[in-house]
C-alpha positions as CSV (number, residue, x, y, z in Angstrom):
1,X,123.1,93.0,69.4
2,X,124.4,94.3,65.9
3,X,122.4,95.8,63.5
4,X,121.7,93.0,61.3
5,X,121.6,95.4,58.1
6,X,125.7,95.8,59.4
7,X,126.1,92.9,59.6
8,X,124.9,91.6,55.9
9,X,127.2,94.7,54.8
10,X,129.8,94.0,56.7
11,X,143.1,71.7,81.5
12,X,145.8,72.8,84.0
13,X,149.2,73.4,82.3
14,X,151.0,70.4,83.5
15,X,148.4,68.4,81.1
16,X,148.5,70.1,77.7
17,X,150.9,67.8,76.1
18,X,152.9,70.5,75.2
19,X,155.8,71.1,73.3
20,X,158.7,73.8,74.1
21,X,158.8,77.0,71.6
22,X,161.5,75.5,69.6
23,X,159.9,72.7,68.2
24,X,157.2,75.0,67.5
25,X,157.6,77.5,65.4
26,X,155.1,80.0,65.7
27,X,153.5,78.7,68.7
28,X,155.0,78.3,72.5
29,X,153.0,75.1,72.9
30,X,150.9,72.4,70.7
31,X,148.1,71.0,72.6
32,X,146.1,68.1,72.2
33,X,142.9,68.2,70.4
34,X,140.2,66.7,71.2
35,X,139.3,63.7,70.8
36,X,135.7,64.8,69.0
37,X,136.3,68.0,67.1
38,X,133.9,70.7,68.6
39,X,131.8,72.1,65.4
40,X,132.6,76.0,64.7
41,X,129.6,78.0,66.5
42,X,127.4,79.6,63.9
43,X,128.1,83.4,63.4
44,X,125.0,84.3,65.4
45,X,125.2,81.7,68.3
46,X,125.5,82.7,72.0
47,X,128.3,80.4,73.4
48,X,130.2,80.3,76.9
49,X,133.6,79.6,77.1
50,X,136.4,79.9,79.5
51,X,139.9,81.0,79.0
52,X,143.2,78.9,80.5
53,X,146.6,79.6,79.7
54,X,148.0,77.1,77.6
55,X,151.2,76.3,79.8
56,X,153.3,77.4,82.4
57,X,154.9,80.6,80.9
58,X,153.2,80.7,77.6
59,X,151.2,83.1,75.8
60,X,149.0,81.2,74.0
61,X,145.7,80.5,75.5
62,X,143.0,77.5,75.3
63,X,139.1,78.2,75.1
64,X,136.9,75.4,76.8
65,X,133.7,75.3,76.1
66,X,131.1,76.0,79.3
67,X,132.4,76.6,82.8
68,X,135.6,74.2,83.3
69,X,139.2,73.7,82.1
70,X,140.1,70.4,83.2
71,X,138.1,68.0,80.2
72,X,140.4,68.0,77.3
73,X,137.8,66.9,75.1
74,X,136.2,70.7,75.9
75,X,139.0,71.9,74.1
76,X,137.1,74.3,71.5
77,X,139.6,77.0,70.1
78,X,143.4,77.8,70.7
79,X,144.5,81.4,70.9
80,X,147.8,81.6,69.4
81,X,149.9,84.1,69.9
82,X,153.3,84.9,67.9
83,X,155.9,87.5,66.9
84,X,157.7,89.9,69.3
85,X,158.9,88.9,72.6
86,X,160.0,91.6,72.8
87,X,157.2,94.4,72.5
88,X,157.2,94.5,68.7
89,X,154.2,93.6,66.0
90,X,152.1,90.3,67.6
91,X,149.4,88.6,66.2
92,X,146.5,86.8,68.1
93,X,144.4,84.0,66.1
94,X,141.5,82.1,67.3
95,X,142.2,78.4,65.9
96,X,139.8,75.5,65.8
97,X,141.4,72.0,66.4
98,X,140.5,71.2,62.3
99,X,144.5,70.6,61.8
100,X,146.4,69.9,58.6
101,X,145.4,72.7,56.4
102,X,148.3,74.8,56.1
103,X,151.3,73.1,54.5
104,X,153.8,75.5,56.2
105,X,152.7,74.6,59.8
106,X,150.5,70.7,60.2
107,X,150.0,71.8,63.9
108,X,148.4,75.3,62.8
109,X,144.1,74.9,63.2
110,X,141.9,76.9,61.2
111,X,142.2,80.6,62.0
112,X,138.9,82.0,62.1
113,X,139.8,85.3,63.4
114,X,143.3,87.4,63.5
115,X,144.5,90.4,65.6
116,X,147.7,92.2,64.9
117,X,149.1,94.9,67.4
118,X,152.0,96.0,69.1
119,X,152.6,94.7,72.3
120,X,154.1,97.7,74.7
121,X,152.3,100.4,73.3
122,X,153.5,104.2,73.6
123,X,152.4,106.0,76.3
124,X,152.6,110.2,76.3
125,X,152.9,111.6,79.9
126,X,152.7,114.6,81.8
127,X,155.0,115.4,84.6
128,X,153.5,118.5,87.0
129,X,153.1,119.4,90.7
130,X,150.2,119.2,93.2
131,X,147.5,121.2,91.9
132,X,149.1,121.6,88.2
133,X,147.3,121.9,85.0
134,X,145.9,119.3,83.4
135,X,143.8,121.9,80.6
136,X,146.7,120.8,78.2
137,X,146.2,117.3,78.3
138,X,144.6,115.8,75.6
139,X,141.4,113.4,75.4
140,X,141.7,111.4,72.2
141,X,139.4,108.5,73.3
142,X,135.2,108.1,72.4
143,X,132.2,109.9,74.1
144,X,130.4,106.8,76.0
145,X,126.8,108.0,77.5
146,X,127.8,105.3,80.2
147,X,130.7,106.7,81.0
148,X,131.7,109.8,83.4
149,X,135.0,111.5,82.8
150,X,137.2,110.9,85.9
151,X,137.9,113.4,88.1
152,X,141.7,114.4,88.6
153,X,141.8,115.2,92.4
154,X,145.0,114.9,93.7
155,X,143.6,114.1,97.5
156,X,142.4,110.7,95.6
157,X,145.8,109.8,94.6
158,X,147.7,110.8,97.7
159,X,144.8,108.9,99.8
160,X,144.1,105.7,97.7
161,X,145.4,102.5,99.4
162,X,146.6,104.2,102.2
163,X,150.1,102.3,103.7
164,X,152.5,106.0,102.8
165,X,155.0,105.5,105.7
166,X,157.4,108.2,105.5
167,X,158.1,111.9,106.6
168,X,157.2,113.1,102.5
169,X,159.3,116.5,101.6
170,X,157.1,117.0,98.4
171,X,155.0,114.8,95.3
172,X,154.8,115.1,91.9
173,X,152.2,113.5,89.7
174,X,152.2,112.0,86.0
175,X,149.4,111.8,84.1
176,X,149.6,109.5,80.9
177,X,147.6,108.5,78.2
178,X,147.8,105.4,75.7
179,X,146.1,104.9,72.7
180,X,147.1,102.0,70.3
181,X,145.0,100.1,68.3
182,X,144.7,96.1,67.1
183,X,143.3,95.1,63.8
184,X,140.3,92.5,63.5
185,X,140.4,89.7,60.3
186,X,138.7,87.4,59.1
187,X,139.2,84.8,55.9
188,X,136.5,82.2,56.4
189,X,133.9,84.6,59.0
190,X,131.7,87.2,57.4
191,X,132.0,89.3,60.4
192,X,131.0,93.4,59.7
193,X,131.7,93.0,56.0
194,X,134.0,95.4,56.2
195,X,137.2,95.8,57.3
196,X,137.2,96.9,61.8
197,X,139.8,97.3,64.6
198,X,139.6,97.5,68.3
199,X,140.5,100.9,69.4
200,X,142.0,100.7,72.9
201,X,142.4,104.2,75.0
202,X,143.3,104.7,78.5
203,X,143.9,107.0,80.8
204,X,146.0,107.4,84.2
205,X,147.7,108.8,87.1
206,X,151.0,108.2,88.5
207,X,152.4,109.6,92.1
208,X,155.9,109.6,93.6
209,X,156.5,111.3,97.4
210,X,160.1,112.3,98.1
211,X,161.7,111.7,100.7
212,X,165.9,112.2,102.0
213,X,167.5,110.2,103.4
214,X,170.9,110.8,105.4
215,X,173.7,109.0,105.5
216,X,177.3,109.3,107.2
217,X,180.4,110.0,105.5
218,X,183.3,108.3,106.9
219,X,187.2,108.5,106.6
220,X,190.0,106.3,107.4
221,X,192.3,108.1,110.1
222,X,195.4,107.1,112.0
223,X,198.2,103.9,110.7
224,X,198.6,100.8,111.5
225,X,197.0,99.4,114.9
226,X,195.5,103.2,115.6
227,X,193.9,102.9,111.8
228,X,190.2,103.5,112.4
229,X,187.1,104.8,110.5
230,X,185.7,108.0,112.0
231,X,182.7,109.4,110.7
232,X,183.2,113.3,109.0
233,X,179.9,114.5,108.2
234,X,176.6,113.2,106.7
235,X,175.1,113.7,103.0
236,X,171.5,113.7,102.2
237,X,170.2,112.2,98.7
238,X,166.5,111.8,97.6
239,X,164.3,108.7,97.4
240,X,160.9,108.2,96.2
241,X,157.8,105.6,96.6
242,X,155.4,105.6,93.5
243,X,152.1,104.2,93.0
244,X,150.4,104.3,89.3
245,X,146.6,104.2,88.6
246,X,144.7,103.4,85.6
247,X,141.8,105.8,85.3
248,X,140.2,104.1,82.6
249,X,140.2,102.0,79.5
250,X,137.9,102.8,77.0
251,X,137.7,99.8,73.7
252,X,135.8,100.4,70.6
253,X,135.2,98.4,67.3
254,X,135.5,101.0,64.5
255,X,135.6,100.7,60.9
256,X,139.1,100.7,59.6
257,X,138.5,103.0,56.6
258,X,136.5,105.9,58.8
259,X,137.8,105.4,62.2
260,X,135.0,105.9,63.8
261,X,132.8,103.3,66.1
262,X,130.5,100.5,64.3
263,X,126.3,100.3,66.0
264,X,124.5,98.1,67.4
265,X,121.1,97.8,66.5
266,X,119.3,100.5,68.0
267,X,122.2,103.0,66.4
268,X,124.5,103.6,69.2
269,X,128.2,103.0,68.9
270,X,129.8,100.0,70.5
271,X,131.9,101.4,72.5
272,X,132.8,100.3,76.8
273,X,134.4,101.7,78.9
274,X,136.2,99.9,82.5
275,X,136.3,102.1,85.1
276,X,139.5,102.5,87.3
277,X,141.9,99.7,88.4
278,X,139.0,97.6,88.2
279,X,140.9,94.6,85.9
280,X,143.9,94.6,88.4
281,X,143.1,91.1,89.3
282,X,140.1,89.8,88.0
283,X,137.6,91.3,85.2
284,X,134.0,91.2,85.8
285,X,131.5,93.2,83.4
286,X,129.7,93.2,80.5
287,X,129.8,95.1,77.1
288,X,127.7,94.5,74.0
289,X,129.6,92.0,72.6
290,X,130.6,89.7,75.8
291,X,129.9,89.4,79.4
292,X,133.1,88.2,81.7
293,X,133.0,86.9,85.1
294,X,136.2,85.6,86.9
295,X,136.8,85.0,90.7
296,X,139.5,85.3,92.4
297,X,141.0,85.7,96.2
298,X,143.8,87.0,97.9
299,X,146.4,85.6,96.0
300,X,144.7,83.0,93.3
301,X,141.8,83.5,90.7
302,X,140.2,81.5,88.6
303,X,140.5,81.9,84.4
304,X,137.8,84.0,83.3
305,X,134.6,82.4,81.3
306,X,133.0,84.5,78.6
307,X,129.6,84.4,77.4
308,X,129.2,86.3,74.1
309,X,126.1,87.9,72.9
310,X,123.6,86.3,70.4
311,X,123.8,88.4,67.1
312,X,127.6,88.5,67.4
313,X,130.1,86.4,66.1
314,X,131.2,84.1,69.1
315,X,134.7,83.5,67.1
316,X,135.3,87.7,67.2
317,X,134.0,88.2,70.3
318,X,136.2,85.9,72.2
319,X,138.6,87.6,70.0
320,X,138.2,90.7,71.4
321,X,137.2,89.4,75.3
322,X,140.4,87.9,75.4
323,X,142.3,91.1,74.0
324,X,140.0,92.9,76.5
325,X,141.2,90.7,79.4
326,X,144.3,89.9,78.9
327,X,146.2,92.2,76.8
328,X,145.0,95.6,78.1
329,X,143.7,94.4,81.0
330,X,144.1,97.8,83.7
331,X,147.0,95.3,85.0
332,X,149.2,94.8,81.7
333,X,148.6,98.0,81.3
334,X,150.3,99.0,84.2
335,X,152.8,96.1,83.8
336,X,153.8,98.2,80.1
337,X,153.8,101.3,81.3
338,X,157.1,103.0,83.2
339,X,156.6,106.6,84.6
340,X,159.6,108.7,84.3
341,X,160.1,111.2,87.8
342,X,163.1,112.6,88.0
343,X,165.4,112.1,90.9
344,X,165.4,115.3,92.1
345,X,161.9,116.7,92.6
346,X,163.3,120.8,93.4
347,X,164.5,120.6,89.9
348,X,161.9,118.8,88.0
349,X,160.9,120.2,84.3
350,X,157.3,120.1,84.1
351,X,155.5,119.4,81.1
352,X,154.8,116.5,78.2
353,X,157.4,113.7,77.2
């Protein structure tokens, strides 16, 4: 619960009836509305929502409100999401269904909250041996009293998953971090009363095991019917398997100006962290602003519902579930970021890039 002194100063995609990007604009689909507007929640009021994508390919999202996606007439905001396809600036705004307001765009809702970010964030990495240094690298996330700092044992790595099925000469490791940050707006919700962004930091290892492979060298010999292709020798060249892991991913809501984390009412900052590869698939924790719970099996999961917390606006903290969830999830994290080993491990420069 926020401190409520801040606070003063502060349906399956086949169905959605929608439309392809070009007709558009700024929006890869326009769903139906409802046929009963929902009312916007108060800024206090505990709600529970869950999130469906849009359509097949998009990445705009619908909210429903309680525990299904298939009643259209649940339909209760529409997460828009526009600019860059191409890992550029984005936005993300939470629409209502109340239509008709903006004269630029008749199929644009209400926005009651906006994010902007960059999509593919930058990540800094570390290239070093078994056992190398890691003193160097920096931590430039938030001290969370629920949080333990991973440990950086290389036997974890090299163990983790199992399924290594070569003869390995030798592995290197990468370690990475990412920080990037996505801005929090409101024009119509009172919010913190001051300008906040969610800071998003995270934290990982990657692995690559070498291995050579040979392969014969052949030459054509003799003419005509005595023409034949004799093998001469053999070369060797190097191959690699890698694996990447996300360590953590720490989020906090900070005041734009400072920089540093808002508090919740009993003065401690609001920020969570997720430990591990733990939003791989499915996400399932809680933080002081939403709780999220999503199942899943072997190859299929469910859309995630959300219940925010009463004190907090329901509007911002889909908001941010959804940016939690979706957009640096441990798994689009991993989807964004591209380790760069060498080819040849025996000559490898170790250090930052």
């Amino acid at each position: 619960l926020l401190d409520p002194l801040l606070k003063a100063a502060s349906s399956t995609p086949s169905s959605m009836g929608a439309l392809c990007s070009c007709c558009c604009g700024t929006r890869d689909v326009v769903p139906d509305a409802p046929d009963v507007i929902i009312p916007d929640p108060e800024e206090d009021e505990q709600i529970v929502v869950t999130i469906d994508q849009a359509a097949i390919a998009s990445r705009d999202y619908l909210a429903y409100r309680g525990l299904g996606t298939e009643d259209r007439n649940e339909r209760w905001f529409f997460l828009n999401k526009s600019g860059s396809k191409w890992g550029g600036n984005v936005q993300m705004e939470v629409e209502n269904f109340v239509r008709g307001l903006d004269p630029n765009d008749e199929n644009k809702g209400q926005v009651l909250w906006r994010s902007d970010f960059i999509d593919q964030p930058f990540f800094q990495q570390q290239l070093r041996d078994v056992g190398g240094s890691m003193l160097q690298f920096a931590f430039t996330g938030f001290v969370d009293s629920m949080f333990d700092r991973p440990h950086y044992d290389d036997g974890y790595y090299i163990s983790h998953g199992g399924g290594w099925d070569r003869d390995y000469r030798t592995s290197l490791f990468l370690n990475w971090n990412m920080r990037t940050e996505a801005s929090l707006s409101s024009t119509v919700r009172k919010g913190f009363g001051f300008p906040v962004k969610l800071v998003v930091y995270a934290q990982g290892t990657g692995v690559a095991r070498y291995f050579e492979v040979e392969e014969p060298i052949y030459e054509e010999r003799g003419e005509g019917e005595n023409r034949q292709r004799v093998q001469v020798g053999t070369r060797r060249r190097w191959e690699r398997h890698e694996r990447e892991y996300v360590d953590f991913v720490q989020f906090a809501v900070c005041d734009l100006a400072s920089g540093q984390p808002v508090v919740d009412q009993f003065g401690a900052a609001v920020v969570f962290t997720v430990h591990g590869d733990s939003t791989d698939w499915t996400n399932n924790y809680g933080t002081k602003f939403f709780d999220v719970q999503q199942r899943g099996g072997w190859f299929t999961k469910d859309p995630p519902t959300i219940t925010t917390k009463a004190g907090v606006d329901p509007a911002l903290a889909l908001l941010i579930a959804h940016l939690c969830t979706k957009e640096f999830s441990t798994a689009q994290i991993k989807s964004n970021f591209h380790p760069r080993f060498p080819y040849d491990p025996l000559s490898a420069v170790f250090g930052f890039f």
